[in-house]
Every structure is written in C-alpha cells, then in structure tokens.
N, C-alpha and C positions, 0 to 999 in steps of 0.2 A: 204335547202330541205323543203320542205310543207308537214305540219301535213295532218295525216289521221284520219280522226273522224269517228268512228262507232254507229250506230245506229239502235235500236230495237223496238223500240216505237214511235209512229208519235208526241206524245206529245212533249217527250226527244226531237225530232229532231226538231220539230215546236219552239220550247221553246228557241233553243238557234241559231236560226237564224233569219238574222235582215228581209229576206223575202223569202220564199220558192216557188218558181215560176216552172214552167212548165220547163223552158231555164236552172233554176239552176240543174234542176232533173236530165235535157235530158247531160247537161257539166261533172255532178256530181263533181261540186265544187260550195262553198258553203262560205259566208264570217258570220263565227262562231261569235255571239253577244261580246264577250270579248278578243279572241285570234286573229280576222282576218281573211284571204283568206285560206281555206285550201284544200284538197280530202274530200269525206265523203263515207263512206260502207254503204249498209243498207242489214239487215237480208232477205230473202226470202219471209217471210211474211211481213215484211214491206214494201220493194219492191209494193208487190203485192197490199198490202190495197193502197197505192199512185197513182199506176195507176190505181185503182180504182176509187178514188175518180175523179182522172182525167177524168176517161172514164163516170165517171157520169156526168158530164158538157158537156163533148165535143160528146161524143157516141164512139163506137168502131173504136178506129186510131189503127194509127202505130207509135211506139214510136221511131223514128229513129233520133238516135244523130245528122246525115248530114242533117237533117230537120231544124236543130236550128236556126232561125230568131229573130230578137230584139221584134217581137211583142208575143211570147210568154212568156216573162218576165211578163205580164201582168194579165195570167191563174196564180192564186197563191191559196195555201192553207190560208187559214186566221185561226189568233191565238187563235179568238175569238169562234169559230163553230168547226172548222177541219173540214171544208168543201174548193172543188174546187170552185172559184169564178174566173168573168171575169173584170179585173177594166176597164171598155170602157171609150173609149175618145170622139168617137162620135153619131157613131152607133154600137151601139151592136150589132144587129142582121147579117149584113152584115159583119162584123169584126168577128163573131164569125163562121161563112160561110167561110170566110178565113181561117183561123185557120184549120178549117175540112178539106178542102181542099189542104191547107199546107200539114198536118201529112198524107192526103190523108186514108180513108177508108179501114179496113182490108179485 
C-alpha cells in the first residue's frame, strides 16, 4: 500500500521532494526525499498558491490530469526562489507555446 503525504506549506512540501514539476502536481504522486514514491494531499490554500505560481509562468490554463505529457515534468517549482520555472532543452519560447496550448487556455 503507498503512503499518503499531506501537506500545508509549499516550503514543507518543496523541502522534501527530490523535484516538484507541473506532471507531478497534475499525477499527485510524488517520490518523497527519504521514504520514496508515495500520494500526497495538499490543503486548499495550498492547492491554490501552486497553481498560482503555475499560472504565473504559463498564464491561465486548465489544469487537467488527461493533459499529463513527459514534457511537463520540466515546469517545476525550484527550491531555491519558490517560484514556477521552465527548464528548456532547446527553445524556450516555442516549447513554452506548447505547453499553453497543451493545457489549452481557460
């Protein structure tokens, strides 16, 4: 059976995962820094500050789990800022136009 982690704070939750990506958010599973793969909860207002920051990068999507593609693993929060960042491979801009267009516009 797989642990369920709860969480309230982006720090707490940022703190003990080895990367918190857009794909992990949209799975809600999440491979915890000491224990492994497990669920994780987050509170309402946490929730909400995450897809915030999300929607600060990307602009107003739709956060649909059937959306999930390997190239959103790459929109992560970084542990350094707690900000939404893009790690590009080639083109940014073009890749990030993907992405939008992925989650598609609410």
């Amino acid at each position: 059976m797989e642990k369920t982690y709860k969480y309230t704070t982006l720090k707490g939750l940022i703190k003990r995962n080895r990367q918190f990506s857009l794909s992990t958010y949209l799975n809600k599973r999440m491979c915890h820094i000491t224990k492994g793969w497990g669920k994780f909860y987050l509170s309402a207002a946490l929730d909400q500050e995450i897809r915030s920051l999300f929607c600060d990068l990307l602009g107003d999507v739709s956060f649909d789990s059937s959306k999930n593609r390997g190239i959103l693993g790459w929109v992560v929060i970084e542990k350094r800022d707690l900000k939404a960042h893009y790690i590009a491979s080639q083109d940014y801009s073009q890749e990030l136009r993907y992405i939008r267009r992925l989650l598609k516009w609410i």
